[in-house]
DOKELO-43884 format. One record per residue (C-alpha): residue number from 0; residue in three letters; x, y, z. Coordinates in nm, 2 decimals, decimal comma. Layout:
% residues N
NUM	ala	X	Y	Z $
...
***
This chain:
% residues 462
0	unk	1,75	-4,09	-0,67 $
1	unk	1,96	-3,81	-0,54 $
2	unk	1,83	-3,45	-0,57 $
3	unk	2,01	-3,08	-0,61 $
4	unk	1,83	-2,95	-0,29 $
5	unk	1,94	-2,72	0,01 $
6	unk	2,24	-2,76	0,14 $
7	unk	2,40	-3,01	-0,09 $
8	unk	2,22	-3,35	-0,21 $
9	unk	2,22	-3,53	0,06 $
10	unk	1,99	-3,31	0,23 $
11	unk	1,72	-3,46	0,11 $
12	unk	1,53	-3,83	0,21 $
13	unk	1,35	-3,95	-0,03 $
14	unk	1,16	-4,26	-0,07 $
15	unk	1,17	-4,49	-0,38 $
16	unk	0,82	-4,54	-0,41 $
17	unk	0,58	-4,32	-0,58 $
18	unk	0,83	-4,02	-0,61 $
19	unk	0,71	-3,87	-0,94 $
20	unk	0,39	-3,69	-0,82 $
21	unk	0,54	-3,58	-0,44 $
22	unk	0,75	-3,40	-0,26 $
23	unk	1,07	-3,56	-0,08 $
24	unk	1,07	-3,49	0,33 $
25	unk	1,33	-3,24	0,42 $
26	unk	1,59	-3,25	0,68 $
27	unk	1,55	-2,93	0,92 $
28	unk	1,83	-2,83	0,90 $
29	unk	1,71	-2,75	0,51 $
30	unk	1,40	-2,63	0,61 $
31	unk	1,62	-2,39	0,83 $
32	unk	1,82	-2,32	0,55 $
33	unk	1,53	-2,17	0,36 $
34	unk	1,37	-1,98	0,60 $
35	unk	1,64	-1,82	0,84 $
36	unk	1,64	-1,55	0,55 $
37	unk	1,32	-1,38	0,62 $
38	unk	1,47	-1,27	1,00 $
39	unk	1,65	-1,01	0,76 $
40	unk	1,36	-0,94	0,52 $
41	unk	1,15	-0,89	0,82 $
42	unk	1,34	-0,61	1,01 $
43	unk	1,24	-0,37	0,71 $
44	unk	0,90	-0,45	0,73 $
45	unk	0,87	-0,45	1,12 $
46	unk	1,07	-0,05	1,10 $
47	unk	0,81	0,00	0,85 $
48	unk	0,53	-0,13	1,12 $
49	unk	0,64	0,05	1,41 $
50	unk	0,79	0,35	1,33 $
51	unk	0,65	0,46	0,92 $
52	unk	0,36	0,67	1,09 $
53	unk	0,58	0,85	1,35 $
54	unk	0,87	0,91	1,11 $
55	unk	0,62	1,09	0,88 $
56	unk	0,44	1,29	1,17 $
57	unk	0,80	1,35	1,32 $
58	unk	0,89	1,55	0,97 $
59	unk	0,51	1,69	0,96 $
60	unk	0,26	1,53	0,83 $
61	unk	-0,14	1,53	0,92 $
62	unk	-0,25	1,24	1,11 $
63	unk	-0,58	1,31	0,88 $
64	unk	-0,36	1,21	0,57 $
65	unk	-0,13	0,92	0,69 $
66	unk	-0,38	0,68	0,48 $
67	unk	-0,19	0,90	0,16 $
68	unk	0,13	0,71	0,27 $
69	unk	0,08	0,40	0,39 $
70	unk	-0,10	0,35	0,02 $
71	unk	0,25	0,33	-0,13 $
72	unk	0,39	-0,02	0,03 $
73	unk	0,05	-0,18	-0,05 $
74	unk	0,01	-0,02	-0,42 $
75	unk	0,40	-0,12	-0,51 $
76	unk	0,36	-0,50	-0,31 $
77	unk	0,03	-0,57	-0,59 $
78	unk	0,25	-0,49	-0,87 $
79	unk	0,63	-0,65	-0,80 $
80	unk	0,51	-1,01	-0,61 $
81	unk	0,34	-1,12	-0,91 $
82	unk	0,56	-1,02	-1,18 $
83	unk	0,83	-1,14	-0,92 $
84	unk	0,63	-1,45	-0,92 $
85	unk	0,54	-1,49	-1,32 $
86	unk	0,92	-1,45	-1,44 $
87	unk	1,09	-1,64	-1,17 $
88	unk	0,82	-1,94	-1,30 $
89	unk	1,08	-1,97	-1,59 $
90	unk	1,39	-1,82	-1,48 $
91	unk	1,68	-2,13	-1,44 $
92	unk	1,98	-2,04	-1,37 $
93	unk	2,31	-2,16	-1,21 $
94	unk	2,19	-2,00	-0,91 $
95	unk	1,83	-2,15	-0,94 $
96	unk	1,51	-1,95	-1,02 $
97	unk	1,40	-1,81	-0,69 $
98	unk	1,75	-1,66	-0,55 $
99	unk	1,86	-1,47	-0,83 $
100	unk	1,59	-1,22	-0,73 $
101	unk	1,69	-1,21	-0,39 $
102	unk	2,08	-1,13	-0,55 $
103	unk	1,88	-0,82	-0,65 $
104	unk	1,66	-0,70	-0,40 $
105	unk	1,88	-0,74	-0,12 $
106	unk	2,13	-0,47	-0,19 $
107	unk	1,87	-0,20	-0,28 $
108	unk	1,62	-0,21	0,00 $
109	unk	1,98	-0,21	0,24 $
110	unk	2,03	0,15	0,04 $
111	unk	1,68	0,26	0,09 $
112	unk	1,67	0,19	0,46 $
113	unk	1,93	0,43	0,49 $
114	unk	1,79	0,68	0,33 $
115	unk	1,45	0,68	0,45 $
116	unk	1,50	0,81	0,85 $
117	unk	1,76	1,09	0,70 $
118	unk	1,37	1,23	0,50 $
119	unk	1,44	1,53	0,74 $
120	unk	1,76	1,60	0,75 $
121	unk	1,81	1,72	0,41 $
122	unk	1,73	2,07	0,54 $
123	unk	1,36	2,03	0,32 $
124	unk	1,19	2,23	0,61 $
125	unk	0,93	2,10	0,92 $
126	unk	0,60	2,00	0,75 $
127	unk	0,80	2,07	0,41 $
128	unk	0,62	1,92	0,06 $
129	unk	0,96	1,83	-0,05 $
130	unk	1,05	1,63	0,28 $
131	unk	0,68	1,43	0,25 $
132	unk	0,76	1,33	-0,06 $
133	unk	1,10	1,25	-0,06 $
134	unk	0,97	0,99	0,23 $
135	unk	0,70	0,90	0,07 $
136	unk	0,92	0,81	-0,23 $
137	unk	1,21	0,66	-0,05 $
138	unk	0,90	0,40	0,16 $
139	unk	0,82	0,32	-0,22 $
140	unk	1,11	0,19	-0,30 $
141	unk	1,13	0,01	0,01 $
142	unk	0,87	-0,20	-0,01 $
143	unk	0,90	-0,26	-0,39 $
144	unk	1,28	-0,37	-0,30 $
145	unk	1,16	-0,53	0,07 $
146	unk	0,87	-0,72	-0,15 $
147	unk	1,15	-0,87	-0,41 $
148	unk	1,36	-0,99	-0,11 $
149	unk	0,98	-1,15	0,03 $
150	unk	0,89	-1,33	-0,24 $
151	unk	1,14	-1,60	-0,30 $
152	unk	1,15	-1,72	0,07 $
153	unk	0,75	-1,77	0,02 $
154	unk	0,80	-1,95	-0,33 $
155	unk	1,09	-2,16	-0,26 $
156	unk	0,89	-2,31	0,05 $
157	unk	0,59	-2,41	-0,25 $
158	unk	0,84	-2,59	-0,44 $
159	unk	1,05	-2,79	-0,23 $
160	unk	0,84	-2,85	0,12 $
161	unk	0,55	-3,09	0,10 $
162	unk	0,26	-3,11	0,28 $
163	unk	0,33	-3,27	0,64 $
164	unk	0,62	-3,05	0,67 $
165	unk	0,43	-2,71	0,50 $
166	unk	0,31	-2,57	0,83 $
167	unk	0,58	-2,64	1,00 $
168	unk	0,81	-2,48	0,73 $
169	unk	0,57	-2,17	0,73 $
170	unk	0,58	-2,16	1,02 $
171	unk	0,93	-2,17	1,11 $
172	unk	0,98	-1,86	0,85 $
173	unk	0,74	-1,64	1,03 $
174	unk	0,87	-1,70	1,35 $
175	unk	1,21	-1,58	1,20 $
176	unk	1,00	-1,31	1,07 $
177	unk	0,88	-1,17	1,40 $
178	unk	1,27	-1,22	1,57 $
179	unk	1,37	-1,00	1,30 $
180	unk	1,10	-0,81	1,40 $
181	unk	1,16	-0,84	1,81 $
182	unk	1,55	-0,65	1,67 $
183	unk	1,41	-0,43	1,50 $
184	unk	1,12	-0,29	1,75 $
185	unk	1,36	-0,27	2,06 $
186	unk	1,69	-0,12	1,89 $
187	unk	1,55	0,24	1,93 $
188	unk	1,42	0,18	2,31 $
189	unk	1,75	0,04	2,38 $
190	unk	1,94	0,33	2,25 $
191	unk	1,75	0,53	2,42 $
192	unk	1,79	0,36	2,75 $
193	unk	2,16	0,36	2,68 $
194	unk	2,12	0,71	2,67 $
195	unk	2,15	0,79	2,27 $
196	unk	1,89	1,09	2,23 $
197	unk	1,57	1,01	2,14 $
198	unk	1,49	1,36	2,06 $
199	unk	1,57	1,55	1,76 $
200	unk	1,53	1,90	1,62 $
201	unk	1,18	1,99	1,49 $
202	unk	1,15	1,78	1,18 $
203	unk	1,39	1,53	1,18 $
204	unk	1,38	1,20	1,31 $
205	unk	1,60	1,09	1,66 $
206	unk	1,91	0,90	1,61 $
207	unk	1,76	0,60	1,82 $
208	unk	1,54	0,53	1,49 $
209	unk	1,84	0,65	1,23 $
210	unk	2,04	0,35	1,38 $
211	unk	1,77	0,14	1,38 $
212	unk	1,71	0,12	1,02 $
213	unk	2,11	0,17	0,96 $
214	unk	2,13	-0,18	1,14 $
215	unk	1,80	-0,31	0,95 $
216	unk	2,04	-0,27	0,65 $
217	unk	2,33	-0,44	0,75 $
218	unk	2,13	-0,75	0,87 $
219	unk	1,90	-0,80	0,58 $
220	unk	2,24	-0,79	0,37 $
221	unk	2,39	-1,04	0,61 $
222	unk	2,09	-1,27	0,59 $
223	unk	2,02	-1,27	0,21 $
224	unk	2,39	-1,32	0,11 $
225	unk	2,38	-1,68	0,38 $
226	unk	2,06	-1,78	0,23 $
227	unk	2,17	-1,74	-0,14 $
228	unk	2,48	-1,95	-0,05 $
229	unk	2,29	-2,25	0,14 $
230	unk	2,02	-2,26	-0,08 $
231	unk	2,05	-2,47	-0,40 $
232	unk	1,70	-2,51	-0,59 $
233	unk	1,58	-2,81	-0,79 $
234	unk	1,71	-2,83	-1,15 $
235	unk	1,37	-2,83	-1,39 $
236	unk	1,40	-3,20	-1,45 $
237	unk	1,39	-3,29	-1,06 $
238	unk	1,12	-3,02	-1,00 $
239	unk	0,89	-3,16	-1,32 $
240	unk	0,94	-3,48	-1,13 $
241	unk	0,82	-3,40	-0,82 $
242	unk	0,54	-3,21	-0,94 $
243	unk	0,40	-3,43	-1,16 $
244	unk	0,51	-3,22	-1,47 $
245	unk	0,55	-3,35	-1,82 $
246	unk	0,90	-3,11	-1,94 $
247	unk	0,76	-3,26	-2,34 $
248	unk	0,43	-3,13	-2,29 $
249	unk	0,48	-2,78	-2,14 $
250	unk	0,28	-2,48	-2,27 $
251	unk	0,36	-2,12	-2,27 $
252	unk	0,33	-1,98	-1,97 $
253	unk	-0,03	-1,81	-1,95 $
254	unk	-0,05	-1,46	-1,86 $
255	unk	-0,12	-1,31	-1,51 $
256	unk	-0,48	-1,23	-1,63 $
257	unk	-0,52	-1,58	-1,78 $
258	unk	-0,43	-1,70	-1,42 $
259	unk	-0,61	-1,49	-1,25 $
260	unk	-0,95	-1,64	-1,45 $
261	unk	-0,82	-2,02	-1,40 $
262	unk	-0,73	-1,95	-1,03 $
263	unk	-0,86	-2,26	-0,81 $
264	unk	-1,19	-2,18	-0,59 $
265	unk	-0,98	-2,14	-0,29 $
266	unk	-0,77	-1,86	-0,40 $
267	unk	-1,11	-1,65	-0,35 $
268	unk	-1,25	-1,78	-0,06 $
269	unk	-0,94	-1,75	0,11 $
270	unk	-0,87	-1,39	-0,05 $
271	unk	-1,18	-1,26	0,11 $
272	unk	-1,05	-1,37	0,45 $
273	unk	-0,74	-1,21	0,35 $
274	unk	-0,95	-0,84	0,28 $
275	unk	-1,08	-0,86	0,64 $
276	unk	-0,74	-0,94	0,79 $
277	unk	-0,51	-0,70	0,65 $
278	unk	-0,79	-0,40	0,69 $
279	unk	-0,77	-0,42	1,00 $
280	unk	-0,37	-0,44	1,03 $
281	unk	-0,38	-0,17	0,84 $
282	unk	-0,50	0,02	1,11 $
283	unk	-0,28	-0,07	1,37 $
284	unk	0,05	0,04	1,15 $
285	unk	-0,08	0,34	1,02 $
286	unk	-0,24	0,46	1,41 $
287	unk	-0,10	0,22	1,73 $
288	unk	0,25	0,52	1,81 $
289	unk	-0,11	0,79	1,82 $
290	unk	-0,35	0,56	1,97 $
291	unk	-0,06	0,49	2,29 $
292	unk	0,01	0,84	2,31 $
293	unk	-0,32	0,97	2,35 $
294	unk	-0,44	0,69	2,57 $
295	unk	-0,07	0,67	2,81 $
296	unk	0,06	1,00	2,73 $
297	unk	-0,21	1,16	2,68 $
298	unk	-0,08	1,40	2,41 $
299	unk	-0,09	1,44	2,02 $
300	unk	0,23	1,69	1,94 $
301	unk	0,49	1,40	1,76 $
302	unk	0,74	1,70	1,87 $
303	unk	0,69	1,59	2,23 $
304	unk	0,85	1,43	2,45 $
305	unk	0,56	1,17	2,57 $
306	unk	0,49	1,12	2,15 $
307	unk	0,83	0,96	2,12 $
308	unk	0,82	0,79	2,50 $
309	unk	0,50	0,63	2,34 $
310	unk	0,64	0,57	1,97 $
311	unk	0,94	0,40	2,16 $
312	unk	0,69	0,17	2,40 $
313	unk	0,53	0,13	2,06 $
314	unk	0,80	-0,06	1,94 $
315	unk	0,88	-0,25	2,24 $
316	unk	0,48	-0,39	2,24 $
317	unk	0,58	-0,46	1,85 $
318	unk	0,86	-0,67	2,00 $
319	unk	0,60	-0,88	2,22 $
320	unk	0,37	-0,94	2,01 $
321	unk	0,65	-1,09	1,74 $
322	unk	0,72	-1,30	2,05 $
323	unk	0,40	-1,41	2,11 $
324	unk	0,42	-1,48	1,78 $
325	unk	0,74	-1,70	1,79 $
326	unk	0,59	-1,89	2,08 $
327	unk	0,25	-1,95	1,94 $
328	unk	0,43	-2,05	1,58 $
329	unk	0,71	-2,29	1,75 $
330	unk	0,49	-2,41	2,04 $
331	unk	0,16	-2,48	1,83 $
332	unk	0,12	-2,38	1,44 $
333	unk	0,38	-2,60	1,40 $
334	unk	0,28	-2,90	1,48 $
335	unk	-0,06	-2,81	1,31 $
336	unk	-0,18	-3,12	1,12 $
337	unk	-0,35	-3,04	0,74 $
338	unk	-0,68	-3,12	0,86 $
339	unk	-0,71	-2,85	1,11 $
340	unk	-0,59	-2,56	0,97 $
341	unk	-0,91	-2,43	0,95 $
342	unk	-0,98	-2,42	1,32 $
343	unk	-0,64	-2,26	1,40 $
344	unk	-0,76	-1,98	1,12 $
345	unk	-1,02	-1,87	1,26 $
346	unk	-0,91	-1,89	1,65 $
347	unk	-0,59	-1,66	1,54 $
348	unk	-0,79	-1,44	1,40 $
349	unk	-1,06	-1,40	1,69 $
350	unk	-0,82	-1,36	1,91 $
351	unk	-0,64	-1,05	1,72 $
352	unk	-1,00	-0,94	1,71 $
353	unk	-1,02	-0,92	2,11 $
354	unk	-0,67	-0,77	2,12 $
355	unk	-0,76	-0,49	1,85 $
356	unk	-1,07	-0,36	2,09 $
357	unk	-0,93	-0,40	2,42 $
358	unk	-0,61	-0,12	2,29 $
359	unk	-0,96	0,12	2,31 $
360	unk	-1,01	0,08	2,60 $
361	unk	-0,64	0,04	2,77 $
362	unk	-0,51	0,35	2,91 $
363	unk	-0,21	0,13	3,11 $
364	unk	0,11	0,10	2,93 $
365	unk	0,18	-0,26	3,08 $
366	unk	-0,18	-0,39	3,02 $
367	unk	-0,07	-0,29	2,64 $
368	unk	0,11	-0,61	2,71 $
369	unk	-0,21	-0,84	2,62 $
370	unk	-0,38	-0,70	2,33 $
371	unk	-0,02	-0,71	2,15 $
372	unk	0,01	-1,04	2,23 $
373	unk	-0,34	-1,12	2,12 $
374	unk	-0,21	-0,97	1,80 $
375	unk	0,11	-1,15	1,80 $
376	unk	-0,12	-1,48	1,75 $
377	unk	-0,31	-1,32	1,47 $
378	unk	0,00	-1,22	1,27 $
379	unk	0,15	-1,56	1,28 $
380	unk	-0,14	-1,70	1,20 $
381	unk	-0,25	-1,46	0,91 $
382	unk	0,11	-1,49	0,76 $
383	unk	0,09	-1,92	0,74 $
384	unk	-0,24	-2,04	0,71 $
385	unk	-0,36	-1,89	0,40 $
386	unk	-0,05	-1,98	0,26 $
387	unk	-0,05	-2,37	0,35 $
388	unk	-0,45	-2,34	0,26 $
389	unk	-0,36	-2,19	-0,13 $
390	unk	-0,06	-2,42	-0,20 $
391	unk	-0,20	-2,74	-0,11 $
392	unk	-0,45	-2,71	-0,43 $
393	unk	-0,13	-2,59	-0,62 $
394	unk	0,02	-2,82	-0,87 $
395	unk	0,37	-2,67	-0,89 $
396	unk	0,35	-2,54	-1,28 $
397	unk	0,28	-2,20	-1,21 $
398	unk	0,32	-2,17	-0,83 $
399	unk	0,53	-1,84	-0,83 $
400	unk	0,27	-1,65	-1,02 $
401	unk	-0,01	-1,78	-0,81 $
402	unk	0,15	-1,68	-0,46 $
403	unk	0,22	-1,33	-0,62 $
404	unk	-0,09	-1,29	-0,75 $
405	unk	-0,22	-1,37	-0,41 $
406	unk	0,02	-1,08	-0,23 $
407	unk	-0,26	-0,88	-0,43 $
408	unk	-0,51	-1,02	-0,16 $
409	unk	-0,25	-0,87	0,10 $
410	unk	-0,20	-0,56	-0,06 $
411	unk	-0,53	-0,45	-0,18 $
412	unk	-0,74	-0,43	0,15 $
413	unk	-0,46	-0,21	0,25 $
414	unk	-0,49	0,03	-0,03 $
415	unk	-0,93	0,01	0,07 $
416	unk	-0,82	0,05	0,42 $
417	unk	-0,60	0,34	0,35 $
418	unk	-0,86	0,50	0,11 $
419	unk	-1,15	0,43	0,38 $
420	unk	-0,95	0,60	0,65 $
421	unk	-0,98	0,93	0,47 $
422	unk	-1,32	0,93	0,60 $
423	unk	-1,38	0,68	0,88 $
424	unk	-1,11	0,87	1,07 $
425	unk	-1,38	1,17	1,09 $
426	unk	-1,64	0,95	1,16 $
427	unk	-1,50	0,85	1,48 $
428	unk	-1,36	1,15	1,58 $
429	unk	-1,02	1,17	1,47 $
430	unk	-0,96	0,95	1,74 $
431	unk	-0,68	0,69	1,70 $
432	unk	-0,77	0,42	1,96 $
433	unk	-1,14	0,42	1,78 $
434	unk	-0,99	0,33	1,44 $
435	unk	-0,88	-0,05	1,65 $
436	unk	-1,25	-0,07	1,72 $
437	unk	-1,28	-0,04	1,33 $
438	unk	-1,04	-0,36	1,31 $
439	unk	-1,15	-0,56	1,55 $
440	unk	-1,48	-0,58	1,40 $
441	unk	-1,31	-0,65	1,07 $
442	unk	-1,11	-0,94	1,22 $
443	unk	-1,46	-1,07	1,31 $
444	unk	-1,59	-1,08	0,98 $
445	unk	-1,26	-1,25	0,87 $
446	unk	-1,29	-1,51	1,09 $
447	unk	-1,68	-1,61	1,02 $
448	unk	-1,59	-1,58	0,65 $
449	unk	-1,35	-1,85	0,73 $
450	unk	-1,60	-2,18	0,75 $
451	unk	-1,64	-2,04	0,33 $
452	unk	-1,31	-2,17	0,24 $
453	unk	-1,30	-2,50	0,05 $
454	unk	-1,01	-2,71	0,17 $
455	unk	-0,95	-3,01	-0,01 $
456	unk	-0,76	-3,19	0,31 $
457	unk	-0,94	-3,02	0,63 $
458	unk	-1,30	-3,07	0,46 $
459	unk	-1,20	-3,45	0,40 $
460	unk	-1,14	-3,48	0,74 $
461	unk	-1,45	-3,32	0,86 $
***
């Protein structure tokens, strides 16, 4: 039977037996298809990374109160991904259920990441309240537009890849992820190096990073617009199939909070991982462009000249460790088999662990190079597993709502983390590099609370 799937019908082999409960195996060049999108999606998020904390101290804000901002993306991810998720569950359309929300997205968080880096050059004032929260405003809407454009890449990948492809799938889209993230971190350095300024007055933000995000814009537009067009979703009646859904017998869609108390086992297990994980990230967005300066540069003013040298080497580590990522997604989570996901989990996560404590220590700009790439294992790692881990006890009925409930498990250790900072930070000293010793031993406890997580294939295996 031939099915409306990426890239025309023929994209798609399936086999004649036993097709109504399982997904049909994809050609790559579909599975490329449907993931080549998040190289654009991920250039907002990686600007958001790399340079969020050094735009806001750039216009004047107190380290002490960065957790204030970096509360925003979090708070705003928890509410869109799972309404994103619940309403895309039933929306069919000519252009499929997923995409249309892309259509959408795309276009707004383009405008937002031109706005954003101009947050001082609206002649608010140095240190200004109006300048803070225009930027703190202008990142809300980024991420609530950035985390519609996320969302359909991660759902479409649930509905149309099956289970010996998943990993490979996931992790094909994360390693077009972090390349979207390797552009992004080394435009301003390059600019620089070309000679653009990567100074500006007191207050506003150096043209290497306006450019940055200016090109951010154009390619997450250029992206979404080729992924609309080669992506064709399944119609309901080939998706029912597939899934083992009966069209006749369908119920109302529950409500989020109905989910939420019929969510499988796994979806907690795997969400307490998920608290450890990105508490500790947390920490290296929101101090890494302080932690290099003080450690390398050995100064604290963001109006300096070794602040931006560091916030610029900042985002060329970023750019290594999204490599490390590639090559560790490509060269091994790839050709991860179901049964030892597990395993990988928790070695991707003690690894990011040993990166995360050795930046204390590091006062070398090129030893930098090892802890990011440490890290660069984590983030692939952290970005596929859980995923592969929640959707194989999915059945497909309510898939969307479940992975966007789930962003809640991203998005909520963020906003703890970001709450928690308000006071760890003074308990270590105001000192930047000691908040990575703070994540590294939260990476720990994520990957010992790992061997809790109830996998129906790697347990069978065991």
């Amino acid at each position: 039977m031939e099915t409306n799937a990426v890239a025309g019908n023929d994209d798609v082999k399936t086999e004649s037996k036993n097709v109504t409960s399982h997904l049909p195996k994809l050609k790559l060049s579909t599975i490329f298809a449907m993931t080549f999108g998040f190289f654009g999606v991920n250039m907002a998020f990686s600007l958001q990374q790399s340079q969020m904390g050094r735009i806001f101290q750039t216009i004047g804000a107190n380290p002490n109160n960065l957790g204030f901002f970096f509360i925003l993306p979090p708070l705003a991810g928890m509410i869109i991904q799972p309404l994103i998720g619940k309403y895309s569950d039933r929306t069919w359309t000519r252009f499929g259920r997923r995409m249309p929300y892309l259509l959408v997205g795309a276009p707004v968080a383009a405008i937002v990441l031109v706005l954003l880096p101009n947050a001082g050059s609206f002649g608010f004032g140095y240190a200004s309240t109006a300048a803070l929260w225009f930027a703190a405003i202008a990142t809300l809407f980024m991420d609530l537009s950035s985390n519609v454009c996320m969302q359909p890449f991660k759902m479409v990948i649930g509905d149309m890849v099956n289970e010996d492809q998943k990993d490979m799938a996931w992790s094909w889209q994360q390693s077009f992820s972090n390349m979207g993230g390797v552009l992004a971190s080394l435009v301003p350095f390059f600019l620089a190096f070309i000679g653009l300024s990567n100074t500006a007055p007191k207050g506003e933000v150096p043209i290497t990073v306006k450019l940055a995000y200016y090109l951010a814009a154009a390619v997450l537009l250029i992206t979404s617009i080729y992924t609309i067009a080669k992506v064709h979703e399944y119609d309901p009646k080939t998706y029912a199939m597939y899934h083992g859904i009966d069209l006749a017998n369908q119920k109302k869609q529950p409500s989020l909070w109905t989910l939420i108390k019929k969510a499988p086992r796994v979806f907690w297990e795997i969400s307490i991982v998920q608290f450890f994980t990105w508490f500790a990230i947390l920490y290296s967005w929101t101090y890494a462009a302080g932690a290099i300066s003080l450690n390398v540069w050995h100064t604290s003013n963001p109006s300096s000249a070794g602040y931006q040298a560091a916030g610029n080497w900042y985002g060329v580590l970023t750019c290594i460790q999204a490599v490390a990522s590639v090559l560790f997604g490509l060269l091994v989570q790839a050709r991860t088999k179901p049964e030892h996901r597990k395993n990988w989990y928790v070695f991707g996560l003690l690894a990011g662990a040993l990166g995360f404590i050795l930046i204390f220590f590091i006062h070398s700009k090129w030893l930098l190079v090892l802890p990011f790439c440490l890290i660069g294992i984590t983030y692939i790692t952290m970005n596929t597993q859980p995923f592969s881990l929640l959707t194989e006890a999915l059945n497909g009925e309510n898939e969307g709502a479940y992975l966007g409930l789930f962003n809640c498990a991203i998005c909520l250790p963020q906003i703890v983390a970001s709450v928690c900072s308000f006071f760890i930070f003074p308990m270590v000293g105001h000192s930047m590099p000691a908040m990575f010793l703070v994540g590294g031993v939260s990476l720990i406890l994520g990957a010992f609370s790992v061997r809790f997580i109830h996998s129906r294939i790697s347990d069978q295996a065991a």
